[in-house]
C-alpha positions as protocol buffer text, in pm:
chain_id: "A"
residue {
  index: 1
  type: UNK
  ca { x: 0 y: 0 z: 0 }
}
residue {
  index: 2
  type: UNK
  ca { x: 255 y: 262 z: -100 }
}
residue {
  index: 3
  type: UNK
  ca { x: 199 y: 532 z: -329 }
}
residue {
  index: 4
  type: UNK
  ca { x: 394 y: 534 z: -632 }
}
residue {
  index: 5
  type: UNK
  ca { x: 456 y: 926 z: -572 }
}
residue {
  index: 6
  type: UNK
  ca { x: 597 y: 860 z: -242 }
}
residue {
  index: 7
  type: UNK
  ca { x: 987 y: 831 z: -149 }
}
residue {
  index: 8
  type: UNK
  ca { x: 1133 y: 616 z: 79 }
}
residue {
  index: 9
  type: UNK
  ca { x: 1486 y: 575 z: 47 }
}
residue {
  index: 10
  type: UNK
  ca { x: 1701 y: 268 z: 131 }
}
residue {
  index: 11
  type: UNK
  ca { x: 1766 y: 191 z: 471 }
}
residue {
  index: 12
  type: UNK
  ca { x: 1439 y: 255 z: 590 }
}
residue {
  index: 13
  type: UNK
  ca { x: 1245 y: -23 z: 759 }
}
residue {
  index: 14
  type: UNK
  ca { x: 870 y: -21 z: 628 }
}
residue {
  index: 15
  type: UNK
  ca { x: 642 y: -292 z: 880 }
}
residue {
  index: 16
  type: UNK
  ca { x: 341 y: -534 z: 765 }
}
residue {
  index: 17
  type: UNK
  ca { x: 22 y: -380 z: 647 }
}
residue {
  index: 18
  type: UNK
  ca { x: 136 y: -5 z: 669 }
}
residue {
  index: 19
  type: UNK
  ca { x: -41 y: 255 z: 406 }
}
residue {
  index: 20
  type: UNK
  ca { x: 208 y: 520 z: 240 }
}
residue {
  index: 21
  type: UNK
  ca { x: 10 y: 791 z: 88 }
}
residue {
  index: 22
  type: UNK
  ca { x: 92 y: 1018 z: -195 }
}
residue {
  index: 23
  type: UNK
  ca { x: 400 y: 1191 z: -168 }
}
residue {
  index: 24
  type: UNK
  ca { x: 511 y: 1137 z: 173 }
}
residue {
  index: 25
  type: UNK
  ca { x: 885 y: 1108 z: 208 }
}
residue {
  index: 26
  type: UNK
  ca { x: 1061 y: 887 z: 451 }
}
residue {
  index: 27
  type: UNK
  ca { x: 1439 y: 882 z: 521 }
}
residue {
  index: 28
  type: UNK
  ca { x: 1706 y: 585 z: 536 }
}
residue {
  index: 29
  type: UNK
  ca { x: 1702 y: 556 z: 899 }
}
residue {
  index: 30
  type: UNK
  ca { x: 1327 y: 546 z: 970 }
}
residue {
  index: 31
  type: UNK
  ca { x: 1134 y: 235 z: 1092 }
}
residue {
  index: 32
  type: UNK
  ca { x: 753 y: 267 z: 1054 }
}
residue {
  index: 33
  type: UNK
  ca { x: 573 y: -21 z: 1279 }
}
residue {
  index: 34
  type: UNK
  ca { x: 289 y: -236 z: 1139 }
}
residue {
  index: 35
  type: UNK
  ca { x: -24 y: -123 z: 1080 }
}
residue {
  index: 36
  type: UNK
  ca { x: 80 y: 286 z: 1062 }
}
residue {
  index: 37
  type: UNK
  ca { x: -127 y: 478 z: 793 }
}
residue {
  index: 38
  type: UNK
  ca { x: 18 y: 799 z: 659 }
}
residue {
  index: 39
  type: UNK
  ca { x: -201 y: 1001 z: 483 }
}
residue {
  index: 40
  type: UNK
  ca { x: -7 y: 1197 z: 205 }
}
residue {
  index: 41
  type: UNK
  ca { x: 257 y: 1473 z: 211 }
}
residue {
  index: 42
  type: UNK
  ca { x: 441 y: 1327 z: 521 }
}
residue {
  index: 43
  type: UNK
  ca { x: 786 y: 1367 z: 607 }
}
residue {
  index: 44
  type: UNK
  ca { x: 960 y: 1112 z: 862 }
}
residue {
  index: 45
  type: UNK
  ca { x: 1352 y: 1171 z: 847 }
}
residue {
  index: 46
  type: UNK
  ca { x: 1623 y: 1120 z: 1098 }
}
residue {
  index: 47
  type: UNK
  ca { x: 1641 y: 840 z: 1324 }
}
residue {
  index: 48
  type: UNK
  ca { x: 1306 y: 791 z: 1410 }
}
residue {
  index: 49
  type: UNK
  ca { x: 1070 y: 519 z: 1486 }
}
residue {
  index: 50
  type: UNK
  ca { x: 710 y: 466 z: 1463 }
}
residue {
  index: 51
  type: UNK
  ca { x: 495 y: 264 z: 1696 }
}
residue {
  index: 52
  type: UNK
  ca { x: 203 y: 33 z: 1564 }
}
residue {
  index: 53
  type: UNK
  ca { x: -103 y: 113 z: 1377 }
}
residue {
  index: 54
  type: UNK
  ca { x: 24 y: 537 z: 1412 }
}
residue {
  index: 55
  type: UNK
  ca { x: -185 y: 748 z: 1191 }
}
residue {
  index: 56
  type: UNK
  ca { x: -6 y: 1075 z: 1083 }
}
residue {
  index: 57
  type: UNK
  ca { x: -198 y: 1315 z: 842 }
}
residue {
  index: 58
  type: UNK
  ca { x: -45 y: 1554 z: 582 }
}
residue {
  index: 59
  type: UNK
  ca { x: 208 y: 1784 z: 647 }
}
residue {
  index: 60
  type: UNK
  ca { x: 307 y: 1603 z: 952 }
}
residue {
  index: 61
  type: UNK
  ca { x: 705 y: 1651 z: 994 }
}
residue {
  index: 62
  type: UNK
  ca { x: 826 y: 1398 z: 1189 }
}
residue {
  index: 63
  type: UNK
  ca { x: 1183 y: 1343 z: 1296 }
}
residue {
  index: 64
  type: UNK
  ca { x: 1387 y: 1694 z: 1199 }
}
residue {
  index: 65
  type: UNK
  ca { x: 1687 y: 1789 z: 1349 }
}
residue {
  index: 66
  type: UNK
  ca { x: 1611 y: 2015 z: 1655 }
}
residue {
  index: 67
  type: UNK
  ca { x: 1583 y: 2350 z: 1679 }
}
residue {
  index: 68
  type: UNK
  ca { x: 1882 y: 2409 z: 1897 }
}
residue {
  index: 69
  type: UNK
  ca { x: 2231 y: 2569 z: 1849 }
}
residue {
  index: 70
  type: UNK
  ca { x: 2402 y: 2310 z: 2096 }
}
residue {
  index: 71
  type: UNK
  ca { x: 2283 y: 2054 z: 1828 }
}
residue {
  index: 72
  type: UNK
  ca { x: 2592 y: 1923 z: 1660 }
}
residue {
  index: 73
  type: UNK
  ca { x: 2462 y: 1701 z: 1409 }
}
residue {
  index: 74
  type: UNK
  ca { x: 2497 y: 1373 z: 1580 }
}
residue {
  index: 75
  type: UNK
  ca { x: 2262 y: 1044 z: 1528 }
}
residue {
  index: 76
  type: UNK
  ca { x: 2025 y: 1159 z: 1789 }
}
residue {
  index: 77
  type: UNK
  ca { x: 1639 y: 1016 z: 1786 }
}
residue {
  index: 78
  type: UNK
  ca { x: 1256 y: 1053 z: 1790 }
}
residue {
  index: 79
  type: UNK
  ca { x: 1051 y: 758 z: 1900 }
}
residue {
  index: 80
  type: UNK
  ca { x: 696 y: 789 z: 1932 }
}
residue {
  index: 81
  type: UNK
  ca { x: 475 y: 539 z: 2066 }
}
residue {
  index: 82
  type: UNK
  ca { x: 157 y: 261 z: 1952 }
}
residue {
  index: 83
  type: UNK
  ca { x: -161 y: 405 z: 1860 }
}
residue {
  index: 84
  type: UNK
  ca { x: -81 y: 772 z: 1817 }
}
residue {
  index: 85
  type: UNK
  ca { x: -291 y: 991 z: 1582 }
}
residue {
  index: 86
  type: UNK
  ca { x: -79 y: 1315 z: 1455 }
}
residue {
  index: 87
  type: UNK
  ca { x: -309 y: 1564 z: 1312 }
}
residue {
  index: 88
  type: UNK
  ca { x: -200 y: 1808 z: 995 }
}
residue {
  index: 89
  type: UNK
  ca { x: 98 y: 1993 z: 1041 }
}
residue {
  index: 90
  type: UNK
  ca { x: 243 y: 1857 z: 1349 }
}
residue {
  index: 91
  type: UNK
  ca { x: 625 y: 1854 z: 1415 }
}
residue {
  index: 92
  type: UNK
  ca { x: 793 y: 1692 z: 1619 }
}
residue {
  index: 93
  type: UNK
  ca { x: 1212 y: 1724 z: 1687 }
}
residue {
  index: 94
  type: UNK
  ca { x: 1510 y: 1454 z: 1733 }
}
residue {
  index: 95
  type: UNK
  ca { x: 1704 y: 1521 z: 2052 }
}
residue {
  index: 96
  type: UNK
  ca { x: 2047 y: 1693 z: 2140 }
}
residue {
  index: 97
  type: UNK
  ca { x: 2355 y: 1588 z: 2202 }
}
residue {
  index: 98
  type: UNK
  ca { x: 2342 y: 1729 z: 2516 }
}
residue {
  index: 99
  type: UNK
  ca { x: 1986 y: 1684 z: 2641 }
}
residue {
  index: 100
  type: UNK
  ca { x: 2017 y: 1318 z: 2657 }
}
residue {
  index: 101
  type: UNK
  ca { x: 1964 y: 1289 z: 2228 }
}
residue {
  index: 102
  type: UNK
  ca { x: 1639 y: 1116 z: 2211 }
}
residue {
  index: 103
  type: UNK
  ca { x: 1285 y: 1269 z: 2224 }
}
residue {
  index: 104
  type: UNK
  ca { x: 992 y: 1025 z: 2320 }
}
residue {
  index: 105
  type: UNK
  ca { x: 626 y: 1016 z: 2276 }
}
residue {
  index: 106
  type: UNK
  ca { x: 430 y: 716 z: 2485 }
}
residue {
  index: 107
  type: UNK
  ca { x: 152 y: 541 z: 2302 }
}
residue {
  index: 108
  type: UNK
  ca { x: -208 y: 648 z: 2246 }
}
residue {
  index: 109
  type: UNK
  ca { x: -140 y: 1049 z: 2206 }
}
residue {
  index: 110
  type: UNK
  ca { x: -396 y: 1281 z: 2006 }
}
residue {
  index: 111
  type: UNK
  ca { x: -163 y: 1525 z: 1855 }
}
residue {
  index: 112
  type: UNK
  ca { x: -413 y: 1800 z: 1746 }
}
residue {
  index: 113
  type: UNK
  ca { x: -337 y: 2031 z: 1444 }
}
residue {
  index: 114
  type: UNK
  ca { x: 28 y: 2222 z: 1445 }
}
residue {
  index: 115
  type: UNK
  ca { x: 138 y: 2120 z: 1755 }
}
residue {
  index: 116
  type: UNK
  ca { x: 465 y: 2018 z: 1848 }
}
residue {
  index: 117
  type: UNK
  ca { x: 703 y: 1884 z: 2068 }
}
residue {
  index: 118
  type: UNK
  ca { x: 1068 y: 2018 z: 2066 }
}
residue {
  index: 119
  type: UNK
  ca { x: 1389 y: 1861 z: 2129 }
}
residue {
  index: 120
  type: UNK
  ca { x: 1441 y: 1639 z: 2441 }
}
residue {
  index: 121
  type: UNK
  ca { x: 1093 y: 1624 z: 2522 }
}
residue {
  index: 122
  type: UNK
  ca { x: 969 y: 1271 z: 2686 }
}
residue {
  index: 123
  type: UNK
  ca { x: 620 y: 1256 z: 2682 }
}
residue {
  index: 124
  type: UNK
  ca { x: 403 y: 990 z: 2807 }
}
residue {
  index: 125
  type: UNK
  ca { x: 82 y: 795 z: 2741 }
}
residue {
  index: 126
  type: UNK
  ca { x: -252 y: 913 z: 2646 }
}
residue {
  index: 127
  type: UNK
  ca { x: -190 y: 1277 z: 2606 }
}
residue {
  index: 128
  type: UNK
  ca { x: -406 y: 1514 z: 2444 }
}
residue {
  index: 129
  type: UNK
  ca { x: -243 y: 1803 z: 2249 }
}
residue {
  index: 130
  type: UNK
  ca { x: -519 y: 2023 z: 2100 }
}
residue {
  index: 131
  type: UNK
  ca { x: -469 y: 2273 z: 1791 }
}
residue {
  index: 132
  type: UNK
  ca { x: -126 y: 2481 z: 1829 }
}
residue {
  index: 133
  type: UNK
  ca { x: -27 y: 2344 z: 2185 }
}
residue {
  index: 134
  type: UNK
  ca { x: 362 y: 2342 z: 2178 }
}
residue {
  index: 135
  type: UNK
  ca { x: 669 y: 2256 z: 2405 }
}
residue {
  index: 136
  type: UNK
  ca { x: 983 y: 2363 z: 2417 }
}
residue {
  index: 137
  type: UNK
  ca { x: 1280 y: 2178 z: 2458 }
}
residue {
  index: 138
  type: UNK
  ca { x: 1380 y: 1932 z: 2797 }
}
residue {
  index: 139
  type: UNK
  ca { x: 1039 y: 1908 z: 2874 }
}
residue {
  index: 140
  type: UNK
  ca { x: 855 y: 1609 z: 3068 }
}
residue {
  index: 141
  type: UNK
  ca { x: 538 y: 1535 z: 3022 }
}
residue {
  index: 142
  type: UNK
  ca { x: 361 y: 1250 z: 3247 }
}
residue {
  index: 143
  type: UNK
  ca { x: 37 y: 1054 z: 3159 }
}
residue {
  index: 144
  type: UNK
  ca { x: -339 y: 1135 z: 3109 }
}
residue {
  index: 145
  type: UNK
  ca { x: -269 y: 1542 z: 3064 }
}
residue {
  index: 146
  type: UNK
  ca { x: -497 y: 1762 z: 2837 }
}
residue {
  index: 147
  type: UNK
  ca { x: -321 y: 2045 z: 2671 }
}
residue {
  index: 148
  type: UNK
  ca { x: -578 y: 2303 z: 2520 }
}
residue {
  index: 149
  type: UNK
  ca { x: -531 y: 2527 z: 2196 }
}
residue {
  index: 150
  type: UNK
  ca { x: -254 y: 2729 z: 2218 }
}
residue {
  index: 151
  type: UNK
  ca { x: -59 y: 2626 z: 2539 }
}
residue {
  index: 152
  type: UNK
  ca { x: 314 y: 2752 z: 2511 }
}
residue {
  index: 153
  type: UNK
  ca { x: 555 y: 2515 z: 2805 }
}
residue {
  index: 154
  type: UNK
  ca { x: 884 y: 2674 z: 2835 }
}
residue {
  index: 155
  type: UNK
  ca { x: 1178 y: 2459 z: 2817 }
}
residue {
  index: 156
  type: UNK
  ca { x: 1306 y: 2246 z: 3118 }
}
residue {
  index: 157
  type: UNK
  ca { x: 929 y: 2201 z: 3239 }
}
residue {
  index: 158
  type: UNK
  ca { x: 738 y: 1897 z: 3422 }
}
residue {
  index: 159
  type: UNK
  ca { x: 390 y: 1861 z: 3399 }
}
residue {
  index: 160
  type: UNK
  ca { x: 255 y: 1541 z: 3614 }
}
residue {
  index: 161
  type: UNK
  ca { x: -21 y: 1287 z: 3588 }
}
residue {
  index: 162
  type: UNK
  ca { x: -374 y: 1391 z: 3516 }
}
residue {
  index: 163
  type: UNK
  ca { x: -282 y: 1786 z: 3482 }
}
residue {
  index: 164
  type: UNK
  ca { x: -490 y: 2042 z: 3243 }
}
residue {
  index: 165
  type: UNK
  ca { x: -361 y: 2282 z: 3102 }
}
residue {
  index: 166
  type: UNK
  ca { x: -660 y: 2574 z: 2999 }
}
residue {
  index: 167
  type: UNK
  ca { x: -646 y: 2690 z: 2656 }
}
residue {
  index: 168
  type: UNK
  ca { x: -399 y: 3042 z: 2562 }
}
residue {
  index: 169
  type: UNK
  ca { x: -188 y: 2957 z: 2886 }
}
residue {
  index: 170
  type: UNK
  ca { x: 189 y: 3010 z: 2889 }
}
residue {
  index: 171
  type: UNK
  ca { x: 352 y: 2724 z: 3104 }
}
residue {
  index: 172
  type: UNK
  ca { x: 650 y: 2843 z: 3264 }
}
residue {
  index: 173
  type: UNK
  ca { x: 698 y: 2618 z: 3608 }
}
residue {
  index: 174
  type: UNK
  ca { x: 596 y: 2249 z: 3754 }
}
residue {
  index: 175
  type: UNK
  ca { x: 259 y: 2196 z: 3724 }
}
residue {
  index: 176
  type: UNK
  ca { x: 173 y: 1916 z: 4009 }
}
residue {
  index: 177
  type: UNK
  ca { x: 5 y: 1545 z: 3898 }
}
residue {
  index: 178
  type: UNK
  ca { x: -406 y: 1618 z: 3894 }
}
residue {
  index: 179
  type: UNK
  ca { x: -333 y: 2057 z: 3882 }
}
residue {
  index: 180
  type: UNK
  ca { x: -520 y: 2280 z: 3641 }
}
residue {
  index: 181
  type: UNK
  ca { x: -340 y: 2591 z: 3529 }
}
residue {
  index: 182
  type: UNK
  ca { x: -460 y: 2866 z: 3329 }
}
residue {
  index: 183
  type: UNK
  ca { x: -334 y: 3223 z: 3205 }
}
residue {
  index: 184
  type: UNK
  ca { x: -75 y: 3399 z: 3007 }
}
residue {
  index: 185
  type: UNK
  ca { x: 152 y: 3324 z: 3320 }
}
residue {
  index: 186
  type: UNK
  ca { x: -13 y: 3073 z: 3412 }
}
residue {
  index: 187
  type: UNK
  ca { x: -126 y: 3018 z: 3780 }
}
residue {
  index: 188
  type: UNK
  ca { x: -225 y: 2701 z: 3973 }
}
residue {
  index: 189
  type: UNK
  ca { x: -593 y: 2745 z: 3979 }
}
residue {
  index: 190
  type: UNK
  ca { x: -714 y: 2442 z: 4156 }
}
residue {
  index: 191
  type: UNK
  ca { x: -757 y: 2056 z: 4082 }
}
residue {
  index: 192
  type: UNK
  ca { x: -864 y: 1884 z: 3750 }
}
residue {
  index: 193
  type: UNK
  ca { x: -1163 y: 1732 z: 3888 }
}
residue {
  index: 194
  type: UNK
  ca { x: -1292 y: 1624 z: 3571 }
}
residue {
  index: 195
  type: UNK
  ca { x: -1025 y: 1402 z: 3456 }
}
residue {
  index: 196
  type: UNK
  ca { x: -1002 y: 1263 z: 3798 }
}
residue {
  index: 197
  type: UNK
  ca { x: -1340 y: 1140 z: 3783 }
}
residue {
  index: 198
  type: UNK
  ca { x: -1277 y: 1036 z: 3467 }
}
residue {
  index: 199
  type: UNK
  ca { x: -982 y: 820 z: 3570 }
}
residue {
  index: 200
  type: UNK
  ca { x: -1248 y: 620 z: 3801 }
}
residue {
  index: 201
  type: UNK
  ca { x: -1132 y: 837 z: 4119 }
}
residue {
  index: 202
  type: UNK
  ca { x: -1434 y: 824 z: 4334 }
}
residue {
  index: 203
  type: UNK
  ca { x: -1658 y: 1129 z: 4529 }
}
residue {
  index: 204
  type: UNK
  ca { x: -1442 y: 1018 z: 4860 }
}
residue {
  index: 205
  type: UNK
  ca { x: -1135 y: 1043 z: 4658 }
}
residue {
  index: 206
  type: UNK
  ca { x: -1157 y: 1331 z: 4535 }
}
residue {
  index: 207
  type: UNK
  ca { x: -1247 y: 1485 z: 4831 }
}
residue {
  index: 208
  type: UNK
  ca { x: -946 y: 1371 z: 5018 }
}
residue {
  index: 209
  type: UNK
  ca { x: -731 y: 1515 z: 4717 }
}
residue {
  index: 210
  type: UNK
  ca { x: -886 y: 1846 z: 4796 }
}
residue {
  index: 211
  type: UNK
  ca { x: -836 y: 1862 z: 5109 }
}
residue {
  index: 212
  type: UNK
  ca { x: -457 y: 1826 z: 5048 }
}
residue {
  index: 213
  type: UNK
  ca { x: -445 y: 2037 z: 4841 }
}
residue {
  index: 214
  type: UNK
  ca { x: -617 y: 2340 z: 5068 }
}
residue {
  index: 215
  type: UNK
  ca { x: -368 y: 2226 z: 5375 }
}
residue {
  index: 216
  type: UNK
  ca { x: -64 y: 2207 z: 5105 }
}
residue {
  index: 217
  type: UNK
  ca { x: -99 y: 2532 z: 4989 }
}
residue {
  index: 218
  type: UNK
  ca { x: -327 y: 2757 z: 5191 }
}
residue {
  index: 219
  type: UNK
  ca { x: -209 y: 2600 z: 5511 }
}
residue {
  index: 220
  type: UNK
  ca { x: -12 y: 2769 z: 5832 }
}
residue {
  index: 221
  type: UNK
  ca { x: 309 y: 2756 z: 5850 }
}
residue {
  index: 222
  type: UNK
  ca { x: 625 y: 2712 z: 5555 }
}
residue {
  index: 223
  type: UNK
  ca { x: 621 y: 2546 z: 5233 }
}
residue {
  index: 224
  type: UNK
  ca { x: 879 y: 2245 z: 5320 }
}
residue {
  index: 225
  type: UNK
  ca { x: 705 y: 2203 z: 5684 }
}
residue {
  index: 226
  type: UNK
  ca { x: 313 y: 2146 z: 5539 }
}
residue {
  index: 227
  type: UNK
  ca { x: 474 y: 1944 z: 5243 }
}
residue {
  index: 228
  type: UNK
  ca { x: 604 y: 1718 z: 5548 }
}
residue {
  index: 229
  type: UNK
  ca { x: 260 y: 1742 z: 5743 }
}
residue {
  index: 230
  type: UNK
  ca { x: 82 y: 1602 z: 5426 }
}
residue {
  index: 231
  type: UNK
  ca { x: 294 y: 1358 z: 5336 }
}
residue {
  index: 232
  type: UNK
  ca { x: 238 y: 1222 z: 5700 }
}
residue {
  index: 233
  type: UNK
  ca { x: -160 y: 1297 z: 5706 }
}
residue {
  index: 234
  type: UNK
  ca { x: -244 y: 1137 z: 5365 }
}
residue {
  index: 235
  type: UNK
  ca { x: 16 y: 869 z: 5356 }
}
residue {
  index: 236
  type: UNK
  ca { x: -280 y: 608 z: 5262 }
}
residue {
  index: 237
  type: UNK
  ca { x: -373 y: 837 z: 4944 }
}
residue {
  index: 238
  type: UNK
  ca { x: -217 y: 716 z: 4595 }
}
residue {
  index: 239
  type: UNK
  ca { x: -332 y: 1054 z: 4447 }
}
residue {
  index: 240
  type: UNK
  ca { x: -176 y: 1308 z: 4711 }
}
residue {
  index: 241
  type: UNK
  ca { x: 166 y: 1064 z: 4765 }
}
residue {
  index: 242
  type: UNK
  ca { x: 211 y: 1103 z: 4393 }
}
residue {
  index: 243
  type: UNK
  ca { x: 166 y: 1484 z: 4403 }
}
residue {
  index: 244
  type: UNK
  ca { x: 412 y: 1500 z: 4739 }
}
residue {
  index: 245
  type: UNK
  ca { x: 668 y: 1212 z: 4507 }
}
residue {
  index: 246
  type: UNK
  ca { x: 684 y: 1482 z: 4231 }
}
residue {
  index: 247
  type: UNK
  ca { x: 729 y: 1803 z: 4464 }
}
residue {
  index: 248
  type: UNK
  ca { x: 1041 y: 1615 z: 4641 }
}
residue {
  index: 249
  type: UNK
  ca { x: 1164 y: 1488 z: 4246 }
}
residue {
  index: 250
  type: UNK
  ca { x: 1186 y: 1882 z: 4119 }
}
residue {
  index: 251
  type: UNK
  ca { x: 1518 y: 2034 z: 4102 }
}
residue {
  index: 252
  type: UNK
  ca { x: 1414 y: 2370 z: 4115 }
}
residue {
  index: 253
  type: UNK
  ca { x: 1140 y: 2519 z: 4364 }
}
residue {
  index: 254
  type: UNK
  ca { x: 754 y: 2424 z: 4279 }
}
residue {
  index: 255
  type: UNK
  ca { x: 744 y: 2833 z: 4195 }
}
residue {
  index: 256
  type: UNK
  ca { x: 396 y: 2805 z: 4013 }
}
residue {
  index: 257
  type: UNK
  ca { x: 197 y: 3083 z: 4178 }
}
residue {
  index: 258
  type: UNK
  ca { x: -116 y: 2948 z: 4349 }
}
residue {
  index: 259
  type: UNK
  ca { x: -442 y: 3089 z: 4309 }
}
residue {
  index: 260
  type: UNK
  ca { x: -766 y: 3055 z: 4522 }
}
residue {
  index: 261
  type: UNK
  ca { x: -1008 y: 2921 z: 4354 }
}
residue {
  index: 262
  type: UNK
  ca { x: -1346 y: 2742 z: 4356 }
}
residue {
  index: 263
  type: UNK
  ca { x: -1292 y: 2559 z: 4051 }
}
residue {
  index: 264
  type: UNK
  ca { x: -1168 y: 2252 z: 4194 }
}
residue {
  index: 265
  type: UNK
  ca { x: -1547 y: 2256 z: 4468 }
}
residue {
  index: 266
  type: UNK
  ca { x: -1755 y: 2077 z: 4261 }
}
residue {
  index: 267
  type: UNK
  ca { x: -1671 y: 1721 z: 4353 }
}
């Protein structure tokens, strides 16, 4: 199933049952899993790999070098996961030298129109990236995280488990497992209750999480000495130890500002 107007040069590793529409071009040191389907007018190059039954629509660009000036032209790599669908115009960047050289997408990811992922970037499963939603380069992304149109992360970012991220927001520190954040700066605004409860977590669950939350943040007392009180008071609570597990991971302060908010109420 390969169009005769496409170009895949030698080297490349092409799996069973893939589709190559017209005039998609694919480099020497590409492998494209079983199953993929790519549309027309894609480009894979570099060293990058393709998970199982991908679909990438045209104008995807797939697998350039990064947009970096430490980038010294090495063999560094883009692998993106199983089960990924990559909208028109999406690009995604190998890695750097120095950053580690690979950039990584996990499986099932909705890449929306234009967005990208830059250089270094390891992003996890079951992400949705909606139109324009972009990162910059070193940037870790955990699992089951909604990016809306137009989110901007700066480089060197984290953004745990379960997060949001509100439409036209500018990402520029941590964003905890389960946060919402919103605004050109963008602020902590509360919890994403929605895709909690959409995860299975339960009325009682959620509840707990909030609390945390409100004695984490709004509590008496220093940062470092209620991060210590919670970790002790909700030790039971998968949600909050993964939220205290990321705050103690960070190399740099969680300097997010918080904002009160009733957002996160309706449980």
């Amino acid at each position: 199933m390969i169009d005769s107007s496409a170009r895949i040069e030698s080297g490349a590793s092409i799996g069973h049952d893939v589709t190559v529409g017209p005039f998609c071009t694919i480099g020497p040191h590409v492998t494209i899993g079983d199953g993929c389907r790519l549309i027309g007018h894609v480009n894979i190059s570099g060293y990058t790999t393709i998970g199982p039954r991908t679909v990438i629509y045209p104008f995807a660009s797939l697998g350039t070098p990064p947009q970096s000036f430490s980038y010294k032209g090495g063999p560094t790599t883009l692998t993106i996961g199983a089960d990924c669908d990559i909208r028109e115009n999406v690009t995604m960047n190998t890695g750097t030298e120095e950053g580690g050289g690979a950039t990584t997408v996990g499986d099932n990811c909705f890449f929306m129109v234009a967005s990208h992922v830059g250089h270094d970037c390891h992003v996890g499963n079951r992400n949705v990236f909606a139109n324009n939603a972009m990162l910059a380069g070193h940037c870790t992304i955990g699992d089951n995280i909604v990016f809306g149109g137009g989110v901007a992360v700066r480089q060197v970012t984290r953004i745990g488990d379960g997060a949001m991220i509100v439409g036209l927001s500018g990402v520029r520190a941590d964003v905890i497992p389960g946060g919402m954040a919103q605004g050109p700066l963008a602020h902590l605004v509360g919890l994403n209750v929605v895709g909690m409860r959409r995860r299975g977590l339960s009325k009682a669950e959620i509840h707990r999480v909030r609390d945390a939350y409100r004695a984490l943040f709004f509590g008496e007392g220093g940062f470092r000495e209620r991060l210590e009180q919670v970790a002790i008071d909700y030790a039971a609570d998968a949600q909050v130890v993964k939220i205290i597990a990321f705050i103690r991971a960070g190399t740099r302060p969680l300097t997010m500002a918080i904002k009160r908010s009733e957002g996160d109420e309706d449980a």
